[in-house]
C-alpha positions, 0 to 999 in steps of 0.5 A: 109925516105930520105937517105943520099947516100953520107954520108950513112945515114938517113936525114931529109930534110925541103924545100921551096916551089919553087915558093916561092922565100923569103921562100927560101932565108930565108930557106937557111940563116937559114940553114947557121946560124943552121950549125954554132951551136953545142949543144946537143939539136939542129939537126946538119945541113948536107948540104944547097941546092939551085936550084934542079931540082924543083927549090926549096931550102932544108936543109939536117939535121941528122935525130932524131927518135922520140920519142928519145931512153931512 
């Protein structure tokens, strides 16, 4: 499970492949127009990350265990 050492918690991260460069272009306009929602019902977006060392794009959202706590 990835963990987030700057903020200290648990993350989920999607990615591009890296040698898909639309995909990551649309990765990262995804993760910019996702960070500007809020609701109860949507992830909240951590960071948006571009060139790693692999080259390929994340997106560092909360993570939400599954299935939810009742």
């Amino acid at each position: 499970m990835p963990r987030s050492r700057r903020l200290e918690r648990t993350v989920a991260v999607k990615c591009a492949r890296p040698d898909d460069v639309l995909a990551g272009r649309r990765l990262i306009k995804e993760g910019r127009y996702a960070a500007r929602l809020r609701h109860p019902h949507i992830v909240g977006v951590c960071d948006v990350l571009q060139d790693g060392a692999d080259g390929a794009c994340r997106v560092v959202m909360e993570y939400v265990p599954w299935p939810p706590p009742r």
